[in-house]
N, C-alpha and C positions, 0 to 999 in steps of 0.2 A: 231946315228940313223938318217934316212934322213928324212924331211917329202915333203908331196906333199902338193906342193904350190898352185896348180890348182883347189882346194876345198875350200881352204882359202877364206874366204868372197867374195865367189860369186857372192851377192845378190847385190853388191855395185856396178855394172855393170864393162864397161871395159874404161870409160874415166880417163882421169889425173884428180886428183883434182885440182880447180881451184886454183891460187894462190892468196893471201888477198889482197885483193883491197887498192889504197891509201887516207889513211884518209882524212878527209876534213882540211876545211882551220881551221874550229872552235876545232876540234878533236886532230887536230895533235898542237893548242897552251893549251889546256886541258891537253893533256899527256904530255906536255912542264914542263908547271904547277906544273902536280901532281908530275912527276920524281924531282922535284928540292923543292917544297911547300909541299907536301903532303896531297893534297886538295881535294884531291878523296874523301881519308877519312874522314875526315870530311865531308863533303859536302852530303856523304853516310850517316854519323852518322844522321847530322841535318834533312834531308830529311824525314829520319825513324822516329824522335822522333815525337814520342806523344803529342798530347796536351789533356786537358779535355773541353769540350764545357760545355758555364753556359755565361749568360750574365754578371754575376756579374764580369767574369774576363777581359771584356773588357774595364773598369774602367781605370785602366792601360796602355792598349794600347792609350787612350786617353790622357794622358799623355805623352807619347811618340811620339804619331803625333803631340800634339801642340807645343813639342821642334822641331821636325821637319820642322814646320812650320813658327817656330821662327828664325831657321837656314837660311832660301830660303827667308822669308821676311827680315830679317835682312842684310842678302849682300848687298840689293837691296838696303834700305837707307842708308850703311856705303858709297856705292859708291857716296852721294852727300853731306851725314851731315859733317859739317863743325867743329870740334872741341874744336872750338878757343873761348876766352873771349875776343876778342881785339873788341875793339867798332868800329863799322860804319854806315850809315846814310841808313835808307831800301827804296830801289827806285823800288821795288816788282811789283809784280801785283794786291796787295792787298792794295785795294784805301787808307784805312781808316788807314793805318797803315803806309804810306807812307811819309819821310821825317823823318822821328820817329829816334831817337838815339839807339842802341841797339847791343847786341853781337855779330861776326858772328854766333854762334850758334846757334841763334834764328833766324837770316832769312835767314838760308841754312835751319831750318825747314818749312818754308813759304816756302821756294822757294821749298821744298819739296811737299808740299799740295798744294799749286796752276800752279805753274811753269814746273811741272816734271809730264808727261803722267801717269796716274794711282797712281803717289806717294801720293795722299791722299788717296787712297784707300790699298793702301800695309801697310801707317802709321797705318791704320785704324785696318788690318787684322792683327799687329804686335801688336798692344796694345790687340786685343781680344783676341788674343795668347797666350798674357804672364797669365791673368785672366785665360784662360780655363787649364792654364798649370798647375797655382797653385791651382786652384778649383778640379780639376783632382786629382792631389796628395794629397791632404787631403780625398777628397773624400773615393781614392784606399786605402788607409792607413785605413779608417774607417770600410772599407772593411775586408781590413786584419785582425784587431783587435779583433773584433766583431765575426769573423767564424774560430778565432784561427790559423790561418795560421801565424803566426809570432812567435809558438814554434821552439824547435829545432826542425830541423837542422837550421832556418833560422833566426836566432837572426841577424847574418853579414848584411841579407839583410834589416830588418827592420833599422837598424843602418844606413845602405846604403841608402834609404829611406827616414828617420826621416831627415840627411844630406842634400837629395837633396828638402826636402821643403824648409829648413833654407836657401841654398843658390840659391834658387828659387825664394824666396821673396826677397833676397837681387840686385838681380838681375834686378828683378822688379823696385826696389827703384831708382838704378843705370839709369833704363834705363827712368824711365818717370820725373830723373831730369835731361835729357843733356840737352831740349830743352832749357833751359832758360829764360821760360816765368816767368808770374808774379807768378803762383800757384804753379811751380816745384822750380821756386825762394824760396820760401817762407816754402817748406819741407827741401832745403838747411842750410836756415836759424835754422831751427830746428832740424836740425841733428845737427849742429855747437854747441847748446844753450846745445842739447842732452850728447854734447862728453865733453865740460866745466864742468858738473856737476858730473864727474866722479874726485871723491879723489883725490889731490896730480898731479896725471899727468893728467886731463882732458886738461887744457890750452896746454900742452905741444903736444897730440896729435892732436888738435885743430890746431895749428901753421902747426907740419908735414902735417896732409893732406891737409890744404888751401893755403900751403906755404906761410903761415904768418896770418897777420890778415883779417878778414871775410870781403869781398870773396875771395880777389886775384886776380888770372889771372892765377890760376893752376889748379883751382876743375872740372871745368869742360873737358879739358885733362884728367885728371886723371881720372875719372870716366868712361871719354870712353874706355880708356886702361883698367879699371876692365873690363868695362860693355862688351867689344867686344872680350877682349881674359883672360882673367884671371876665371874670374866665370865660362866663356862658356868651357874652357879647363877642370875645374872642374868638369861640368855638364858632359860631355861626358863620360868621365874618369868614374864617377860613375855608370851614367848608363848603359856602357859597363859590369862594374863590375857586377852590379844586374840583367843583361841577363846572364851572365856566371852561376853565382850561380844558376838563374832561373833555365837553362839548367840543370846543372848538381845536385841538387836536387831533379828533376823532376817537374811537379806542384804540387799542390793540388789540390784534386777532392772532389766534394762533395760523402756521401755514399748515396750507392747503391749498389743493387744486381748485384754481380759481382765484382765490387769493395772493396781494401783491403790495407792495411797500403803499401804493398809490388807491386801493379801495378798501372799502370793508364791507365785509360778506356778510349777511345777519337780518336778524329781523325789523321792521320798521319801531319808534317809540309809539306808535298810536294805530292798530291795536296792542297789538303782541306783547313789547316788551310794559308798557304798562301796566297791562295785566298781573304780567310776571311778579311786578314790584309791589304792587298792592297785595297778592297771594303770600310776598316772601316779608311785608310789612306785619300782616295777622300770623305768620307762622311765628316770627320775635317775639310779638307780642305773647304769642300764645305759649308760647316758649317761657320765657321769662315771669309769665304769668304762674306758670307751671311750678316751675323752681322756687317762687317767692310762697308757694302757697305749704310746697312739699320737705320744703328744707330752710335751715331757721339760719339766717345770719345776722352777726354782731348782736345777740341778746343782751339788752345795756341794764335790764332787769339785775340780771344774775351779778352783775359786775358792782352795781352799786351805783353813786355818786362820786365823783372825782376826790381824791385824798391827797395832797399831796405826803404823807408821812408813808402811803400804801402804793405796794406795784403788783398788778397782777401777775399771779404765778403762770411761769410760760407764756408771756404776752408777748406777742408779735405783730408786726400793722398787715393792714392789707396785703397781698402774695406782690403786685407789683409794686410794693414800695418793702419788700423784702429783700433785694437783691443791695442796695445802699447798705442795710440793716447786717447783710454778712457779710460784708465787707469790713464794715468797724468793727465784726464782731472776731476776725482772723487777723487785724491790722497789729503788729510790733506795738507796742507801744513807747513810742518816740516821743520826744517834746524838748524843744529847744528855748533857751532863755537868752532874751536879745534886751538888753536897755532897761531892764527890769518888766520886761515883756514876757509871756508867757506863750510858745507858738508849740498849742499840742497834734503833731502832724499825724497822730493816731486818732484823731475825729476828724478835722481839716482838711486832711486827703482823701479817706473812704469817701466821704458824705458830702464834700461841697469839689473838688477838684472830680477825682474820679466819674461822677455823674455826666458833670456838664462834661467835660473830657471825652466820655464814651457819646454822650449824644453830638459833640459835632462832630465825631470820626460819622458816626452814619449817617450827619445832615451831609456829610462832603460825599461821599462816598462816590456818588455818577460824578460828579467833578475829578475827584484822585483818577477814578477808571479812566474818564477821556482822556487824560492828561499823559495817563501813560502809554493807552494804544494810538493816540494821536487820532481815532474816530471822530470825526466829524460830520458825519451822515445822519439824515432823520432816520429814524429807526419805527416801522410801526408794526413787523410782523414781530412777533414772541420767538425765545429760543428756548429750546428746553434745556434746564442746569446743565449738562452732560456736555451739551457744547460750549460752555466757558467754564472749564474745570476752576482754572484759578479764580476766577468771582463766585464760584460755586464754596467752593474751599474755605475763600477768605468769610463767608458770611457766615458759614458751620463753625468756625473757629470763635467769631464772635459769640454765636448761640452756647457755645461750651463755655466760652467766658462767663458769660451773664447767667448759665446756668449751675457754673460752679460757686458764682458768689449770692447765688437764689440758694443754695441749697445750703450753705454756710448760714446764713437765715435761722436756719433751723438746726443748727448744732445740736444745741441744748435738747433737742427733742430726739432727734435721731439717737442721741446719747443714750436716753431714757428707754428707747423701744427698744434696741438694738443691744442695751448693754453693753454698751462699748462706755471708752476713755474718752471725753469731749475733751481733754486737751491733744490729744491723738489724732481726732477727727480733725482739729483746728491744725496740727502741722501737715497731715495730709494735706489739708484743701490749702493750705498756702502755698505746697508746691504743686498742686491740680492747675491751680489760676492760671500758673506759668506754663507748664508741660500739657494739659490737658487741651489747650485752643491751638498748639503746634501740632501733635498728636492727629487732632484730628480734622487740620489743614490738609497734611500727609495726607491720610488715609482719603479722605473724601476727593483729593483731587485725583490721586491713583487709581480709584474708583468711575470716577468719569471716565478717565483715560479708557479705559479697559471698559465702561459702558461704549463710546466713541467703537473702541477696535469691533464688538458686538454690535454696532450696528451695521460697520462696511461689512463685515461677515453677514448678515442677514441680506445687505442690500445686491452682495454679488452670489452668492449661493443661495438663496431664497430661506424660507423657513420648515420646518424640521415637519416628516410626514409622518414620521414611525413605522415607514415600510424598508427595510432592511433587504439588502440584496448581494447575491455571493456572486465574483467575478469569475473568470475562466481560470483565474490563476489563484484562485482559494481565497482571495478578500474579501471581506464584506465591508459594505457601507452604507451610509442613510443617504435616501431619496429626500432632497428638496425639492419645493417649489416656488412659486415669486411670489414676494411681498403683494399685497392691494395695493392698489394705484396709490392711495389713497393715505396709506402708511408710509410708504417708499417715498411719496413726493416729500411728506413733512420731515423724513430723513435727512433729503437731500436739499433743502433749502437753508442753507448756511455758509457759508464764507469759507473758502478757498483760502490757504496762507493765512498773514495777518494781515487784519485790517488795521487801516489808518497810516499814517504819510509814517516815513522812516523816521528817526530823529537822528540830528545832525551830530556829527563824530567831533571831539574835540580837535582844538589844533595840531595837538602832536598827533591824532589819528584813533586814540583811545576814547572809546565808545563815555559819554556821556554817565551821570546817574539814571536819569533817565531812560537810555538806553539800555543800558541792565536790568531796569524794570521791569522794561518792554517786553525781552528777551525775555526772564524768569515766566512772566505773563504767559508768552505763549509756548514757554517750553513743553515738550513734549506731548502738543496737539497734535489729534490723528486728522489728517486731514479726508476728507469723503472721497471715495471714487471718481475717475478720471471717466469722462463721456464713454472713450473708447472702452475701459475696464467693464466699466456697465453696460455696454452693447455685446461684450464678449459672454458676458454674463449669462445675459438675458438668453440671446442663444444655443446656451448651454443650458439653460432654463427647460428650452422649447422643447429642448431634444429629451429631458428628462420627462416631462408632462406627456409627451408621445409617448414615451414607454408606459410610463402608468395608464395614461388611460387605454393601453392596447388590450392590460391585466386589467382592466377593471370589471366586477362585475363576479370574479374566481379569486379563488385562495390564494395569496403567495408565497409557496414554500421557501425561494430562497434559489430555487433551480429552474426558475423562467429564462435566463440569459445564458445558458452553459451552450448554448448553441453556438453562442456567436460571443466575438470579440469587444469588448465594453473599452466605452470612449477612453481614452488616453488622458481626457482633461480632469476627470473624476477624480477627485482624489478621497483614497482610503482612506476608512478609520484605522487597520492595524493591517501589519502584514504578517 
């Protein structure tokens, strides 16, 4: 059968179609790319994904721009700091210090801060870096903790996490002892005293990292080789790792209407939230920049060259490597003698057991939790602290711990301002350690509870109007009215009883450790309102809002209702 071609898409007129034009310069190394990489896709994927907006998730990004910032200031003084222990005489620009014996180390960092265009300033922006990097990471992490975002699926990433504090701080240590002054001198020295006091092989590691005995003419090399590629290859490495997972977990969002274990509400990565990220990259920067320019830290000027015969007066290390520091500094002093061994459990425990001790209670920590509620569920909305009082509690307790032995740190100083007894200070805060992170387990979890009862009051009598109203029978009370949708949903989006499978009773019948756990766990959770409580609620709601709005627009003395009988369900403030 023929057909006639002359009807055939008429409408498309009578020109040739044009033929495809040729790509650009930028297009045609794009499709280069994608034929050989696969970057389309991706680049498609990431574009598309979703983020959730909430300020509390920028926590994190600030963490991540002060590594970045760590990165770009950090090139900038490997290219002049000098490595070396070998001693020479400093002929600087720095009067007072001039003629002086000392290591190259210490006056390639002079020649840093005085000699080198901006290099006091880059010094400056690299120390408040590394502070806001690890203040950032504990911060984000508290964050996590507290709004449960650290259940499954994301235990890898808390672990990945809890990691890059530990080697955050270490990092830290590494880096504000190259200069080899008299104070960075002097945390040397205490690491050294630190790594002896460990059993059996303390001296032996001692030797390896000093290459002999204290100092050498090796620790300082060696530390810049940590400090410049080892930790920093670490860092990256991880937190490549905890953007992958990010990614492909998706976030967490806080609830809301519309929101559900299964999507996420939020803006696209391309435009919006990249924007964000680049804006919240130069406010770090600018930040930090700010700080490095307006306030001076670790001046190694002042301090000198390393001695070992000198200790500076009131030297203390960095704030996050304080907390170690007042721990040895309130520790008994114990020491036991084995085989003609010497085991001083008064530096051995603060400084090497107690450390790692407290970091894997927090690496475990989403592990211990599922273990006792038996949860096993992905988890991808947020809860606010107040609905898991006892994970709320247990985290405050830690915070008081770590903050009572931050603030022992500083004995000797509190001593000096306060005029007080610093052996005084030291028996308080020994029994603080103990009584202080119980204290305020208690209090914090009794606090939720009672935030908990405060919200079912809000959710079933609405929120407070400050219109006061006298009944037929002499009472007065306050007019509520209902939560927003909007408030009341993110109330009510949480767990009913406890979650997670029961745990099994022993065979005589008597509940498990475990099961005790459980129990103490969710002892004394307010559970939310029942569908029906909230439906009775609400229209008692309605009937209150007809009243008001019947007055609205005139005064209310107080003697609007005296006409008529006021509902039964109302309940007084006084009689």
């Amino acid at each position: 059968m023929s057909t006639d071609t002359s009807k055939v898409a008429a409408s498309n007129g009578t020109d040739a179609a044009a033929p495809a034009g040729k790509p650009t310069k930028a297009g045609a190394a794009a499709n280069w790319a994608d034929e050989r990489l696969g970057v389309g896709g991706l680049s498609k994927f990431l574009s598309r994904k979703i983020f959730p907006d909430h300020w509390s998730f920028m926590l994190g990004e600030i963490a991540l721009w002060s590594f970045v910032v760590l990165l770009v200031t950090g090139v900038f003084l490997t290219l002049w700091f000098k490595p070396s222990m070998a001693e020479i005489t400093y002929q600087g620009s720095y009067a007072p210090l001039r003629g002086i014996d000392m290591s190259e180390a210490m006056a390639s960092t002079l020649d840093i801060s005085f000699d080198v265009r901006g290099g006091l300033l880059l010094r400056q922006v690299h120390h408040w870096a590394a502070s806001l990097f690890i203040a950032s990471m504990m911060i984000h992490m508290m964050r996590v903790f507290f709004t449960g975002a650290h259940r499954k699926p994301r235990e890898i990433n808390w672990v990945i996490g809890a990691t890059l504090l530990l080697l955050g701080t270490l990092e830290g240590f590494t880096g504000y002892s190259l200069p080899d002054d008299l104070l960075s001198g002097t945390g040397i020295r205490a690491a050294d005293g630190f790594m002896m006091a460990i059993p059996i092989v303390g001296t032996y590691i001692s030797f390896f990292l000093f290459g002999g005995e204290f100092p050498g003419d090796d620790i300082i090399p060696r530390l810049f080789t940590i400090h410049v590629l080892l930790i920093p290859a670490l860092l990256l490495a991880l937190i490549g790792a905890h953007l992958i997972l990010l990614i492909y977990h998706k976030h967490t969002q806080w609830p809301g209407p519309g929101r559900t274990e299964k999507n996420v509400v939020g803006y696209p990565m391309v435009p919006n939230y990249i924007s964000k990220m680049t804006g919240f990259f130069f406010i770090t920067f600018g930040v930090t920049a700010l700080l490095g320019a307006l306030f001076s830290l670790n001046p190694v000027w002042k301090y000198g060259p390393y001695d070992p015969t000198k200790v500076t007066a009131g030297s203390q290390p960095d704030w996050y490597m304080g907390w170690p520091d007042g721990a040895l500094r309130i520790m008994p002093g114990w020491e036991s003698h084995f085989w003609g061994s010497t085991w001083s459990w008064n530096i051995f425990f603060p400084v090497i057991v107690l450390p790692m001790a407290a970091w894997m209670v927090v690496l475990l920590l989403p592990f211990i939790e599922a273990w006792i509620t038996g949860d096993k569920r992905e988890h991808h909305l947020l809860q606010r602290p107040r609905n898991a009082p006892t994970r709320t509690a247990t985290f405050v307790a830690l915070m008081v711990f770590y903050a009572a032995f931050w603030a022992a740190g500083g004995n000797d100083i509190i001593a000096i301002k306060f005029d007080l007894s610093i052996n005084q200070i030291t028996y308080f805060l020994r029994a603080f350690v103990f009584l202080g992170p119980i204290a305020a387990f208690i209090i914090t979890r009794r606090w939720c509870i009672s935030l908990q009862r405060h919200d079912n009051e809000k959710l079933l009598h609405g929120y407070e109007t400050g219109t006061v109203i006298r009944t037929p029978e002499g009472a007065y009370h306050e007019k509520h009215l209902p939560l927003p949708e909007g408030e009341a949903f993110a109330m009510t989006v949480r767990d009913r009883g406890r979650a997670g499978d029961e745990p099994e009773l022993k065979k005589n019948g008597k509940p498990t450790f475990r099961a005790k756990l459980r129990a103490f766990y969710y002892d004394h959770d307010v559970d939310k309102p029942t569908a029906e409580e909230l439906s009775a609620a609400h229209h008692h709601a309605e009937h209150e809002a007809h009243e008001l709005a019947a007055h609205e627009g005139h005064q209310v003395d107080g003697h609007d209702f005296d006409d008529h009988r006021h509902s039964a369900i109302e309940e007084p403030l006084s009689k």
